[in-house]
N, CA, C and O of each residue as an XYZ file, in Angstrom:
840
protein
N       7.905    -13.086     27.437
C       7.570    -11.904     26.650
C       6.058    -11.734     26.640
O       5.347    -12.627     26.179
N       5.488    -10.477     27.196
C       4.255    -10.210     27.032
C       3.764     -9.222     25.995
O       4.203     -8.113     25.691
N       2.450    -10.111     25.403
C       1.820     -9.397     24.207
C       0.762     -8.107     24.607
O      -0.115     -8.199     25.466
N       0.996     -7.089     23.926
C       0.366     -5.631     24.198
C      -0.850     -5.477     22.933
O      -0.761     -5.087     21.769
N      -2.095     -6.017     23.819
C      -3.437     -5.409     22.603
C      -3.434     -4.295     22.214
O      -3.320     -3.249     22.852
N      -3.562     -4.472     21.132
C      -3.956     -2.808     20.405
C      -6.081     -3.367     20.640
O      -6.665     -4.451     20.647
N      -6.602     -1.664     20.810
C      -7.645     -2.255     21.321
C      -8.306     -0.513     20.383
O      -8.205      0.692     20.612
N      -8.793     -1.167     19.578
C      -9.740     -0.153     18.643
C     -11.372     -0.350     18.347
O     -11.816     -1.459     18.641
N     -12.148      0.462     17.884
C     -13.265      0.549     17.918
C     -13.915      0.071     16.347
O     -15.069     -0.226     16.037
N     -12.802      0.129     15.623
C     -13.336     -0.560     14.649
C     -12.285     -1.542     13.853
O     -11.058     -1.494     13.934
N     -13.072     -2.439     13.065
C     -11.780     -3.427     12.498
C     -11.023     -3.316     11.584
O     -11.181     -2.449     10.726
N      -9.894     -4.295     11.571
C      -8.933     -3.935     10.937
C      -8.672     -4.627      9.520
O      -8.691     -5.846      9.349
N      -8.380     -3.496      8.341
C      -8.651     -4.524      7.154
C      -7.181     -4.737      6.549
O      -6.917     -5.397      5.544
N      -6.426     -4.155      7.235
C      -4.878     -4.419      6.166
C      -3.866     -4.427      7.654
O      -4.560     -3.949      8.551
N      -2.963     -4.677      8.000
C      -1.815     -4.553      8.497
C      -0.291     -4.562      7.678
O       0.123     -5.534      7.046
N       0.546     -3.076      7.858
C       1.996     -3.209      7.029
C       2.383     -2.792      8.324
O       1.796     -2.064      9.124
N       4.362     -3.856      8.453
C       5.126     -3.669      9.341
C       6.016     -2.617      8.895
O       6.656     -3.032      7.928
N       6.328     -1.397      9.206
C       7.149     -0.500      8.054
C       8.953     -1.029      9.149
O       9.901     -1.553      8.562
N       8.972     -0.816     10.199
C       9.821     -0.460     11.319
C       9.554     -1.420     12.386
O       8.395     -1.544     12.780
N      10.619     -2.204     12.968
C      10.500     -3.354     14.584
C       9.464     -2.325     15.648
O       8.590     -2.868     16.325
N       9.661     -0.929     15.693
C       9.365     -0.699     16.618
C       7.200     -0.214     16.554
O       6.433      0.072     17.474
N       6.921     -0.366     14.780
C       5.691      0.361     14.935
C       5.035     -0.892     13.608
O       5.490     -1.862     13.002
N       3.725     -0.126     13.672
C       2.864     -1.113     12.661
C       1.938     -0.191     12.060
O       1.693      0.788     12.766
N       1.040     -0.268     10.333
C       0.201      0.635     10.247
C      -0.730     -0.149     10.018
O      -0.700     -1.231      9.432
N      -2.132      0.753     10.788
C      -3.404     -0.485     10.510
C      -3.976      0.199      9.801
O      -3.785      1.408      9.674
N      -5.012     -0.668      9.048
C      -5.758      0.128      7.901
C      -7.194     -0.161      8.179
O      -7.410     -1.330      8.498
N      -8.126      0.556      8.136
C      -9.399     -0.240      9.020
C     -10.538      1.209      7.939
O     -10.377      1.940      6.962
N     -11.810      0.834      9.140
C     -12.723      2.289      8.277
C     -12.715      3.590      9.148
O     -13.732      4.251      9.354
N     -11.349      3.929      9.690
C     -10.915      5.234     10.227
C      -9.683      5.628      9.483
O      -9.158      6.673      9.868
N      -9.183      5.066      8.602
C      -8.024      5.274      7.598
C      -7.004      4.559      8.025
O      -6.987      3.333      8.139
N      -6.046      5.391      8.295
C      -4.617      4.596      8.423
C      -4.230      5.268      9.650
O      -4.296      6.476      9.875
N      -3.723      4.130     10.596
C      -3.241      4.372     11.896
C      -1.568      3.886     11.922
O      -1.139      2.958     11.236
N      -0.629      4.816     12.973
C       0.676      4.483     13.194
C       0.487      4.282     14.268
O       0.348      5.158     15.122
N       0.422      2.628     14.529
C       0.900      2.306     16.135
C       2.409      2.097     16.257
O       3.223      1.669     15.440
N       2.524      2.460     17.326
C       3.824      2.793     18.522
C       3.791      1.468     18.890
O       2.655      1.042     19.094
N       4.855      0.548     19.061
C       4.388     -0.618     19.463
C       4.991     -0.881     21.187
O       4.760     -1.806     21.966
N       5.866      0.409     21.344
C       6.679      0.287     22.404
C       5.679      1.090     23.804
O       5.501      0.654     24.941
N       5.147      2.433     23.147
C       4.764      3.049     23.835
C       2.669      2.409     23.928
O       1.731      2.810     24.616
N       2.754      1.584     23.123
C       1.310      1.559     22.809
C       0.075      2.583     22.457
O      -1.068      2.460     22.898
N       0.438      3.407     21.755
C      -0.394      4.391     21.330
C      -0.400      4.574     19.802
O       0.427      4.138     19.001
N      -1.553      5.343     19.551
C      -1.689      5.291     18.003
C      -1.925      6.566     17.571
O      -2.623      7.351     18.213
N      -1.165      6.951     16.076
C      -1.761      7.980     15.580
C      -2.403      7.803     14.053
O      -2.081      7.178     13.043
N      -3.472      8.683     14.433
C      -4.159      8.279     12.772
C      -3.617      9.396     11.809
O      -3.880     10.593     11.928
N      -2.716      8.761     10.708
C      -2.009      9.957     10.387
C      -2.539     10.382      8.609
O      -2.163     11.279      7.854
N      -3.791      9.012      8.402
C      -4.664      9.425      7.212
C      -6.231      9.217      7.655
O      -6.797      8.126      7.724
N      -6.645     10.137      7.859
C      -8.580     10.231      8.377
C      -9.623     10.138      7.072
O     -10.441     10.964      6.665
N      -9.383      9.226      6.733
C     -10.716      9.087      5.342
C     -11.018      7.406      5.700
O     -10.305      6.443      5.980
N     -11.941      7.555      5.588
C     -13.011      6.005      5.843
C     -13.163      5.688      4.034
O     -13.613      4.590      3.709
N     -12.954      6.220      3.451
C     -12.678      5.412      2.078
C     -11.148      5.004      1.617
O     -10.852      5.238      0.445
N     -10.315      4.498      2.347
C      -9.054      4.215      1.916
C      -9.021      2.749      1.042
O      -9.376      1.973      1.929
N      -8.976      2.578      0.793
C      -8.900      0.922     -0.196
C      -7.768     -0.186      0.240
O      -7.782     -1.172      0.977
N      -6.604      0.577     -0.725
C      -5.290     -0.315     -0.425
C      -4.716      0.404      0.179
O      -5.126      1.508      0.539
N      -3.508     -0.139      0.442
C      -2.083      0.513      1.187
C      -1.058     -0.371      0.648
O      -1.234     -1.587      0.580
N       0.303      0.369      0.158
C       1.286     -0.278     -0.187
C       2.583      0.220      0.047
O       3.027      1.239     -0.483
N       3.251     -0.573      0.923
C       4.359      0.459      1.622
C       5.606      0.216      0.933
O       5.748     -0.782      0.227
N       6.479      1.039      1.092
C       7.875      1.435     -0.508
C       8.585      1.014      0.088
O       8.653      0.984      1.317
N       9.655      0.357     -1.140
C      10.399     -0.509     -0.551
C      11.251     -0.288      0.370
O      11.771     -1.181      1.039
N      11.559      1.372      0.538
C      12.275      1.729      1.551
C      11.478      1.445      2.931
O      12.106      1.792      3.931
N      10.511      1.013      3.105
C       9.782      1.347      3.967
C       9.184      2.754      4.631
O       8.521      2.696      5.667
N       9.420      3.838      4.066
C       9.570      5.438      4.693
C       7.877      5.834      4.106
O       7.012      6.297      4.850
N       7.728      5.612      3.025
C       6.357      6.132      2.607
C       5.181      4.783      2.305
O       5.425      3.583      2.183
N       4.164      5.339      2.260
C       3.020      4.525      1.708
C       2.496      4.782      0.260
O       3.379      5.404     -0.331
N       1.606      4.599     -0.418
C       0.999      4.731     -1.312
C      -0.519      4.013     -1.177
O      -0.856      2.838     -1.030
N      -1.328      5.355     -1.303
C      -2.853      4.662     -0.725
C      -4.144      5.144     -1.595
O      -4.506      6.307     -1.774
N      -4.578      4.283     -1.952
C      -6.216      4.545     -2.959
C      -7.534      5.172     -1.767
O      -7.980      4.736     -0.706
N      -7.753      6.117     -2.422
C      -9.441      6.563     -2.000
C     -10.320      5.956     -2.708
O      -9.835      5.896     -3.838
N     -11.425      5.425     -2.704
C     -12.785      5.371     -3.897
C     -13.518      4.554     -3.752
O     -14.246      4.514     -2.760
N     -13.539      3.692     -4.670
C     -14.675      2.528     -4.895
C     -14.198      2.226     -6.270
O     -13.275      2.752     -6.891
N     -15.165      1.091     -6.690
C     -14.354     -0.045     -7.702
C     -14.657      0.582     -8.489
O     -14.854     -0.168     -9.445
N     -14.850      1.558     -8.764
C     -15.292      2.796     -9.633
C     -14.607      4.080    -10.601
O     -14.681      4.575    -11.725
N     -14.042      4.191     -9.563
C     -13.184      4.975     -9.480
C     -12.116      5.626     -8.554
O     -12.697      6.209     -7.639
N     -10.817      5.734     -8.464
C      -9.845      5.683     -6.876
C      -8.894      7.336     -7.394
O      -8.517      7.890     -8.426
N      -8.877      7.515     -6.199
C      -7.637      8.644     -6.488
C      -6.451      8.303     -5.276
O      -6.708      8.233     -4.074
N      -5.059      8.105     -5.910
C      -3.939      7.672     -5.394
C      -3.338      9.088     -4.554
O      -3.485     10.250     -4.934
N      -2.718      8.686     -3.473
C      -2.164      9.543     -2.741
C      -0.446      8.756     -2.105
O      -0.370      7.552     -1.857
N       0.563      9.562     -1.971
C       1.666      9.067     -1.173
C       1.956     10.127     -0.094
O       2.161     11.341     -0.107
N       1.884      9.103      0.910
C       2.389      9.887      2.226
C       3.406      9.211      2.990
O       3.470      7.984      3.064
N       4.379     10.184      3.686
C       5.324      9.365      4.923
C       4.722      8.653      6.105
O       3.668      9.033      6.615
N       5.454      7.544      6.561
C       4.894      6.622      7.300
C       4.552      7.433      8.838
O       3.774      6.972      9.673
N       5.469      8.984      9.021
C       5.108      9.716     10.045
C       4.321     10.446      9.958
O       4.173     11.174     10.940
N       3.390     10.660      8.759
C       1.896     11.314      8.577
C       2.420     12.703      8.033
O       1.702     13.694      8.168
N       3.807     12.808      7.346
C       4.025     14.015      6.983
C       4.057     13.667      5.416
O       4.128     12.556      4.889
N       3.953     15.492      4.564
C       3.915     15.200      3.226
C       2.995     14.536      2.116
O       3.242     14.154      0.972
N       1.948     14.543      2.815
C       0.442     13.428      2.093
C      -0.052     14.295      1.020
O      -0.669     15.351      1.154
N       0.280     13.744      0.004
C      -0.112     14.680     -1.365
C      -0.986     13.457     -2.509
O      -0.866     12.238     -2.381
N      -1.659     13.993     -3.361
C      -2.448     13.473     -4.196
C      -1.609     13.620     -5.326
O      -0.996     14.604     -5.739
N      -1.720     12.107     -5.881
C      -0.904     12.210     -7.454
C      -1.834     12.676     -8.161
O      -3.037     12.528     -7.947
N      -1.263     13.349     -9.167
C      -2.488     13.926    -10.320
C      -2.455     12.698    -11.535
O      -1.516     12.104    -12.065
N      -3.809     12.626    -11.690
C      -4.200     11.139    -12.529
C      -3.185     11.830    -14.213
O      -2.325     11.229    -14.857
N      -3.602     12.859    -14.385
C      -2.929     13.008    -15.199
C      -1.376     13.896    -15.159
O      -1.117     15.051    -14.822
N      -0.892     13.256    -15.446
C       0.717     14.155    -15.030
C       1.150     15.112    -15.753
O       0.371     15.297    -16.688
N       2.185     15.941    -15.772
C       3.021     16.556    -16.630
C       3.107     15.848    -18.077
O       2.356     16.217    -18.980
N       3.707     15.192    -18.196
C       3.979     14.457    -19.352
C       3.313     12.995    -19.324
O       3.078     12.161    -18.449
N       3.170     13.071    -20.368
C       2.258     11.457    -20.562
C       2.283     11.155    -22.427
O       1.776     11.740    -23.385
N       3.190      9.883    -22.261
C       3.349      9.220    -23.281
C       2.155      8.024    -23.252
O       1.851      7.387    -22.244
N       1.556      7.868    -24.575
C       0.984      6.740    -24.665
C       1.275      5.808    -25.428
O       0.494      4.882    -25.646
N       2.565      5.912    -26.010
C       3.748      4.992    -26.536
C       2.692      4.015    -28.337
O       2.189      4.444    -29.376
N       2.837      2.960    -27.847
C       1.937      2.084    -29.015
C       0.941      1.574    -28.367
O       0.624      0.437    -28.717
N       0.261      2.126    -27.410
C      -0.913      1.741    -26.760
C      -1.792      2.264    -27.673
O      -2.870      1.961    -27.162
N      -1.959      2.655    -28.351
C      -3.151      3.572    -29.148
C      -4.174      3.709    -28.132
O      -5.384      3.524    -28.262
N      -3.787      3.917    -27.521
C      -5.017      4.432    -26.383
C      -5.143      5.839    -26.240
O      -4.203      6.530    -25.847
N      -6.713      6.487    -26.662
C      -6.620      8.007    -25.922
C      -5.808      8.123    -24.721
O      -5.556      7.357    -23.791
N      -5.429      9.472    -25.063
C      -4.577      9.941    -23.642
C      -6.131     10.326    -22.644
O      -6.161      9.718    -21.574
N      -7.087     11.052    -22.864
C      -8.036     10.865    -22.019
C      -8.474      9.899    -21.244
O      -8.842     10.240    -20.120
N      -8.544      8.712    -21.550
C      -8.285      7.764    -20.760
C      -8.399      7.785    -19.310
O      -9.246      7.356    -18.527
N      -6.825      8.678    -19.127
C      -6.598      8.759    -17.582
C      -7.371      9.792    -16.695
O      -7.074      9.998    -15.518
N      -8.557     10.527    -17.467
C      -9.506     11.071    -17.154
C     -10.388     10.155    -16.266
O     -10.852     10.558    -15.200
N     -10.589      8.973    -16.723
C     -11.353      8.091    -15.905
C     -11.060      7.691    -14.541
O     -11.901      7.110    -13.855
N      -9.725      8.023    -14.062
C      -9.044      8.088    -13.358
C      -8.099      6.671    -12.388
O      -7.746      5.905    -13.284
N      -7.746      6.254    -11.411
C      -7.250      5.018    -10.981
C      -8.221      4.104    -10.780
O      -9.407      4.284    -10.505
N      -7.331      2.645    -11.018
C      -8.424      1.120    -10.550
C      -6.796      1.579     -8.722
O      -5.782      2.221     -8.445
N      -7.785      0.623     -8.192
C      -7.393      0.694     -6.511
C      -5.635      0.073     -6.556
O      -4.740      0.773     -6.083
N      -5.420     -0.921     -7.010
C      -4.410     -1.617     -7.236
C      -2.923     -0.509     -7.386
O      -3.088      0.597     -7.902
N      -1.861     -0.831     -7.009
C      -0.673     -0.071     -7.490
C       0.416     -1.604     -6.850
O       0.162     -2.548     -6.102
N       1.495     -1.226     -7.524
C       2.792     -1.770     -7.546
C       3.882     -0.780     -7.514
O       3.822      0.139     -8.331
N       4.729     -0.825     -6.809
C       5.714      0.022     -6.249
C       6.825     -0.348     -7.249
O       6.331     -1.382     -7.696
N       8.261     -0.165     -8.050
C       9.517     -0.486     -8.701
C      10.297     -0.847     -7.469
O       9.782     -0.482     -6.412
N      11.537     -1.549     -7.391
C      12.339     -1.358     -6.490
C      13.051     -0.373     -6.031
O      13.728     -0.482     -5.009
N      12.961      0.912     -6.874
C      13.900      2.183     -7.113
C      12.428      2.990     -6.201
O      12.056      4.081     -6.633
N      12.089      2.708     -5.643
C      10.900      3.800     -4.980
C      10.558      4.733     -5.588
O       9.905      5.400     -4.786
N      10.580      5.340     -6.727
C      10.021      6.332     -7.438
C       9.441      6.160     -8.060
O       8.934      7.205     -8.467
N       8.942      4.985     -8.712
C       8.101      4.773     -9.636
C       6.697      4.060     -8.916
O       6.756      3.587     -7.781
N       5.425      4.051     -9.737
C       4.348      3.228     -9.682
C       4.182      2.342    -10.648
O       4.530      2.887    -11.695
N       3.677      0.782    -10.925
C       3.140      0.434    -11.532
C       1.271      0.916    -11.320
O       0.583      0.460    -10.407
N       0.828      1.756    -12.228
C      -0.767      1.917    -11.881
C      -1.658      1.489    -13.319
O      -1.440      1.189    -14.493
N      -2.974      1.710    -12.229
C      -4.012      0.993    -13.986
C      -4.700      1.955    -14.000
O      -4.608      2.456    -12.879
N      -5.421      2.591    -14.675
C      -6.423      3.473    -15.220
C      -7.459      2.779    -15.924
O      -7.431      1.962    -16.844
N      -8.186      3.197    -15.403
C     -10.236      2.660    -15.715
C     -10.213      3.072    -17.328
O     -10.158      4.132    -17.952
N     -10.293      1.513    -17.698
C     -10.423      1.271    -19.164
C     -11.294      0.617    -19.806
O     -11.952      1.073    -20.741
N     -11.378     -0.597    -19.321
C     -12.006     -1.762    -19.794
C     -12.983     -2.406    -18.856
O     -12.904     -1.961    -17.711
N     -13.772     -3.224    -19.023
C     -14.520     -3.925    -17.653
C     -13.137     -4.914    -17.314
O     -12.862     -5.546    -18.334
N     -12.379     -5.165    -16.407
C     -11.962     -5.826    -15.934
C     -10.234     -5.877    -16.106
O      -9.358     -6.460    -15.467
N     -10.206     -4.758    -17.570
C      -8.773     -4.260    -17.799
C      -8.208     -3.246    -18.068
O      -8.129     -2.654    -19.144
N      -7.739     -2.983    -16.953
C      -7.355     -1.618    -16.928
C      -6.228     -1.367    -17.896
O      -5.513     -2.317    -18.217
N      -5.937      0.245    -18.555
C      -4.916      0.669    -18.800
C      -3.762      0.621    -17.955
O      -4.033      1.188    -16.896
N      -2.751      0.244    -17.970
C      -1.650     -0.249    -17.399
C      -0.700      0.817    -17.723
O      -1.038      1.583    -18.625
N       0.644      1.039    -17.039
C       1.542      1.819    -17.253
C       2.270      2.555    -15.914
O       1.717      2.714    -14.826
N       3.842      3.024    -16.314
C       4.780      3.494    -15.637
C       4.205      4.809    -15.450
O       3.751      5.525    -16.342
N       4.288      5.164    -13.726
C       4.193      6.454    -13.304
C       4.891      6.625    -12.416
O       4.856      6.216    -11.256
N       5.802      7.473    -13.134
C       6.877      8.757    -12.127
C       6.699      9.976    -11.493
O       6.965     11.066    -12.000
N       6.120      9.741    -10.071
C       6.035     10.444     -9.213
C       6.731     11.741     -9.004
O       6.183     12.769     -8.606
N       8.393     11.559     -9.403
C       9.410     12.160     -9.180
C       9.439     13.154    -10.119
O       9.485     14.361     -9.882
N       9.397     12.360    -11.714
C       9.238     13.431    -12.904
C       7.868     13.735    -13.503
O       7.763     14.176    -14.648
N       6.649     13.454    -12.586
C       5.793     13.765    -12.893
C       5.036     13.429    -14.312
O       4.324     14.142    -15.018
N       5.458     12.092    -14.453
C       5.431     11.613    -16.252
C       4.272     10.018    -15.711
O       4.361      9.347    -14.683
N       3.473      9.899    -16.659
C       3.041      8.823    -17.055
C       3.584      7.693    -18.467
O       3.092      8.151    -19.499
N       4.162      6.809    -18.674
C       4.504      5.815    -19.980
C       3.235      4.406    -19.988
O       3.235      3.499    -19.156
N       2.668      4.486    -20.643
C       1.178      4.121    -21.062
C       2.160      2.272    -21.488
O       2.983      2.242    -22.403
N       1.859      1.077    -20.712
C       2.329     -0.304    -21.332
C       1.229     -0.646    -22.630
O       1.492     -1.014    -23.775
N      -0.308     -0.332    -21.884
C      -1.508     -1.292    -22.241
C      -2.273     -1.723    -21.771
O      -2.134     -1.466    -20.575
N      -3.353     -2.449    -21.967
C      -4.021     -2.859    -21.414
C      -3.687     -4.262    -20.680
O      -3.331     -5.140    -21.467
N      -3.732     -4.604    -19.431
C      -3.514     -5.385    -18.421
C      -3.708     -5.434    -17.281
O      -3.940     -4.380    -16.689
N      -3.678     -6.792    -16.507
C      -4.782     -7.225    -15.548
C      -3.068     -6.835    -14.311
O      -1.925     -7.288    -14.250
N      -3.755     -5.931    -13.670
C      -3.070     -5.847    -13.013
C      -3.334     -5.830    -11.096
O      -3.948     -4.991    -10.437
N      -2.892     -6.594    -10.805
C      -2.846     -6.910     -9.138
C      -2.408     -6.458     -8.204
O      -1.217     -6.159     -8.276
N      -2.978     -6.249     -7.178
C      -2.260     -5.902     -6.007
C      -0.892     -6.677     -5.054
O      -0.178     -6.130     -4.214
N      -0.860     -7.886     -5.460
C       0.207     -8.616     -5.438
C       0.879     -8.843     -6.181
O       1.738     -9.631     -5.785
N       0.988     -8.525     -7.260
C       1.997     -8.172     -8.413
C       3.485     -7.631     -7.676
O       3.387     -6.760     -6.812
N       4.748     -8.123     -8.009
C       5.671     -7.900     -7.846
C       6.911     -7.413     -8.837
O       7.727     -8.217     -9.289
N       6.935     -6.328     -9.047
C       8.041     -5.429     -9.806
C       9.858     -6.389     -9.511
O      10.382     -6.513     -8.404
N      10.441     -6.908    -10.828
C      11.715     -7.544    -10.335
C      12.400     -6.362    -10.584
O      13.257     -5.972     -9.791
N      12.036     -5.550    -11.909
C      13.008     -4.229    -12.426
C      11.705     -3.494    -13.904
O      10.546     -3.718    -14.254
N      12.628     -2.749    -14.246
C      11.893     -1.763    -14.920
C      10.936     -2.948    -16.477
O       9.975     -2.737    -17.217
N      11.939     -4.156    -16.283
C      11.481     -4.929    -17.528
C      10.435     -6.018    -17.230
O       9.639     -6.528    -18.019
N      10.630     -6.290    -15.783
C       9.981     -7.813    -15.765
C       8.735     -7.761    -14.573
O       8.315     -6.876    -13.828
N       8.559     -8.480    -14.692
C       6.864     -8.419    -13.336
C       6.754     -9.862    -13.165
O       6.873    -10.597    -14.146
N       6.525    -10.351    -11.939
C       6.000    -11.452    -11.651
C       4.339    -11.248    -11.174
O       3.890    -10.102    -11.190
N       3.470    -12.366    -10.763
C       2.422    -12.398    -10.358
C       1.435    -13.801    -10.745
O       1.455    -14.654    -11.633
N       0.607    -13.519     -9.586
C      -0.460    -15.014     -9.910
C      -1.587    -14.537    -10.572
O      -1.964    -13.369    -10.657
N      -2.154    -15.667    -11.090
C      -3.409    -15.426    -11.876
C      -3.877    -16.707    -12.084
O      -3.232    -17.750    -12.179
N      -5.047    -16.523    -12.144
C      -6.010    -17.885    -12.119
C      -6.314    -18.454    -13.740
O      -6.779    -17.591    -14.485
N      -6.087    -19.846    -14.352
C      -6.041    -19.865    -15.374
C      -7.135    -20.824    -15.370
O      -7.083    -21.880    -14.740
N      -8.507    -20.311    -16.346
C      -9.641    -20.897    -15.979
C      -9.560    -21.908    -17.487
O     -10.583    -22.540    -17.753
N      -8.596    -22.013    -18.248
C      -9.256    -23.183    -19.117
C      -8.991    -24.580    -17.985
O      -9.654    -25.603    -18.159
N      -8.235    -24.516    -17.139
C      -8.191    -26.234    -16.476
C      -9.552    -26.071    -15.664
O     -10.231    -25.084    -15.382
N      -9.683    -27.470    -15.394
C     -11.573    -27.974    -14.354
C     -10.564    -29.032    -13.229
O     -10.070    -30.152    -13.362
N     -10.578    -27.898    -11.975
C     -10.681    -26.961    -11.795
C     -10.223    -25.672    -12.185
O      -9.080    -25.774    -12.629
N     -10.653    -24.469    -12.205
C      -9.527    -23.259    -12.251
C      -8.502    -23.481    -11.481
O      -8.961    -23.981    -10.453
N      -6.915    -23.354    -11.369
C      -6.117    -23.346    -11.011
C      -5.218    -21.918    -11.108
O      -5.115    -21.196    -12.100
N      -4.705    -21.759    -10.005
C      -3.522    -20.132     -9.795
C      -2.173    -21.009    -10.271
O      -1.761    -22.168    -10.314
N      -1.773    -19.613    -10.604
C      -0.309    -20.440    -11.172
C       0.808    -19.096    -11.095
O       0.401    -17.939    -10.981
N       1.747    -19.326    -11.147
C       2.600    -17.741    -11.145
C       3.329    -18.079    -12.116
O       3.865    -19.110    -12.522
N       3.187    -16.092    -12.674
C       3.143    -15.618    -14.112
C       4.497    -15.328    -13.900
O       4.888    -15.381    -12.734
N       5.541    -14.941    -15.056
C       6.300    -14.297    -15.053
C       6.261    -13.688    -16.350
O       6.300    -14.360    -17.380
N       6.176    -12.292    -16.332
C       6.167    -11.431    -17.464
C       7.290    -10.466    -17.898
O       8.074    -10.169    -16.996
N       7.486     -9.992    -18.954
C       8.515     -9.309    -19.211
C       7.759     -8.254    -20.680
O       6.756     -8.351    -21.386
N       9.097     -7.146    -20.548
C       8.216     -6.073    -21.489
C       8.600     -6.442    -22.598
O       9.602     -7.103    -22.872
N       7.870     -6.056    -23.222
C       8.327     -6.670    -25.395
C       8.164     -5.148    -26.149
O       7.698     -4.106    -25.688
N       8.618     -5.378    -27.214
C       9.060     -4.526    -27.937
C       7.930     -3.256    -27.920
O       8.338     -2.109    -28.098
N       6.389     -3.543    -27.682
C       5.413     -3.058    -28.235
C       5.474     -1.344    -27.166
O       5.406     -0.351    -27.891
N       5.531     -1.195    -26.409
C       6.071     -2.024    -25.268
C       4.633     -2.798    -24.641
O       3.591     -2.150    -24.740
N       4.595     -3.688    -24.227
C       3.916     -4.166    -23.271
C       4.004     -5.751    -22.695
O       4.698     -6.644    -23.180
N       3.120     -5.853    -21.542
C       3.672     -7.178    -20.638
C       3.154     -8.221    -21.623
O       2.061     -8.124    -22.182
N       4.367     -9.637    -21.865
C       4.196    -10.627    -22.534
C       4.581    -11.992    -21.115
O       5.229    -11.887    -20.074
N       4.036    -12.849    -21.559
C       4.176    -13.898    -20.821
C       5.769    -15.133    -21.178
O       5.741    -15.864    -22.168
N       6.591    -15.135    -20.522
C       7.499    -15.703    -20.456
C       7.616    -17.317    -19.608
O       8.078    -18.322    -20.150
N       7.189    -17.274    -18.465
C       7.434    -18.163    -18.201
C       5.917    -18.869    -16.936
O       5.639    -17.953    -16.162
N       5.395    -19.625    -16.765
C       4.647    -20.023    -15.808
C       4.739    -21.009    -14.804
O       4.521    -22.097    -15.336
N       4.956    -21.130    -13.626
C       4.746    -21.677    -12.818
C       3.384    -22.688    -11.948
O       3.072    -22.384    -10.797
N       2.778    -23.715    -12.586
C       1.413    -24.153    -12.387
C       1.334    -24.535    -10.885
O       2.162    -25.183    -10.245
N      -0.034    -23.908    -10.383
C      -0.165    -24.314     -9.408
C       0.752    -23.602     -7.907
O       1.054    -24.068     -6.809
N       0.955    -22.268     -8.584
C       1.942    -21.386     -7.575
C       1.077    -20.274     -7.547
O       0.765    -19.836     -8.654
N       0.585    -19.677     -6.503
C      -0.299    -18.517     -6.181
C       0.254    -17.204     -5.094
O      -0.338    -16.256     -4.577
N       1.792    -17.725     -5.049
C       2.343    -16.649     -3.851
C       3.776    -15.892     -4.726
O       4.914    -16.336     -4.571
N       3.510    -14.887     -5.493
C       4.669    -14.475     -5.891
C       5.872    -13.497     -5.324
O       6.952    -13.133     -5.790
N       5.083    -13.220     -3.955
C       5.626    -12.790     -3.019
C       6.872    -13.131     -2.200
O       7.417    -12.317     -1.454
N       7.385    -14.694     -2.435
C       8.233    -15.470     -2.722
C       9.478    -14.945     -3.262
O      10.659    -15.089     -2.948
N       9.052    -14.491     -3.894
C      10.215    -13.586     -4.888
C      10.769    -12.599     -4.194
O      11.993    -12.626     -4.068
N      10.011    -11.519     -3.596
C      10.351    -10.326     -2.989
C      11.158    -10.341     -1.354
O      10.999    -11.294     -0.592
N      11.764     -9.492     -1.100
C      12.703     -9.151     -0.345
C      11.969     -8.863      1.077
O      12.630     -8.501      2.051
């Protein structure tokens, strides 16, 4: 079996497998769909500020940050470069539940990070809140609604089990050394993420996922 270079002009900062037959690279020309059969590529998002990429569990769409650690604006597009629309930071409806958090807030607009549900319609996203903690909360793409959790540290490797629970690693700096450990969280009454169970010394919660 012979291996076929992909041979580009600039480097590559993310790779997702969506499909056996293709791959998307993420680099500072945006997001490319290589063909893996035919060897050719199409760039089917052209912005040199793309951040993350996070592909749904169906595999069919992406979900991708513009910005800087500053400030990001989220977009979902199909993995064939069709349908690329900008979520609006603020939605139709937006509950901020017992967060007592201004709803302005989401004026400040996205941190880069998102988490996908298993039901593909939803986002886990954060909104620029805090130095280092973002506003947290459910966003429905579909019904155009935001549900506000709270404030929480939320990751790009964070893994959605269902609408209640979240896994993920995090570094717990009272031990010498700091040590990663995987979290398992679940929603509480307030609503927001509480800590249930920990795993010391586990940093891949990816483990979990399908």
């Amino acid at each position: 079996m012979s291996a076929t270079p992909i041979r580009r002009t600039s480097p590559v900062k993310q790779v997702l497998w969506p499909a056996k037959d293709s791959l998307l690279l993420v680099g500072s020309d945006g997001i490319t769909r290589f063909d893996i059969a035919s060897a050719s590529g199409q760039l089917i998002v052209d912005n040199k500020y793309v951040q993350q990429v996070k592909l749904s569990p169906d595999k069919k769409k992406v979900v991708y940050s513009v910005g800087d650690s500053n400030k990001s604006d989220l977009y979902l597009i199909h993995i064939d470069g069709s349908e690329n629309r900008q979520l609006p930071k603020t939605p139709n409806s937006v509950d901020m539940g017992g967060a007592s958090i201004p709803a302005r807030t989401l004026e400040n607009g996205f941190i880069a990070n998102v988490v996908w549900y298993p039901t593909g319609d939803k986002l886990l996203v954060g909104y620029h809140y805090l130095v280092g903690l973002p506003l947290v909360g459910m966003y429905d793409f579909i019904r155009n609604s935001f549900q506000a959790l709270g404030p929480f540290t939320l990751y790009n490797t964070d893994v959605i089990v269902d609408d209640s629970r979240l896994v993920g690693a995090r570094v717990v700096a009272s031990t010498e050394p700091p040590s990663w450990q995987t979290t398992f969280y679940t929603l509480s009454g307030d609503p927001k993420f509480g800590v249930v169970r920990v795993i010391p010394g586990a940093s891949s919660p990816h483990v979990f996922q399908e």
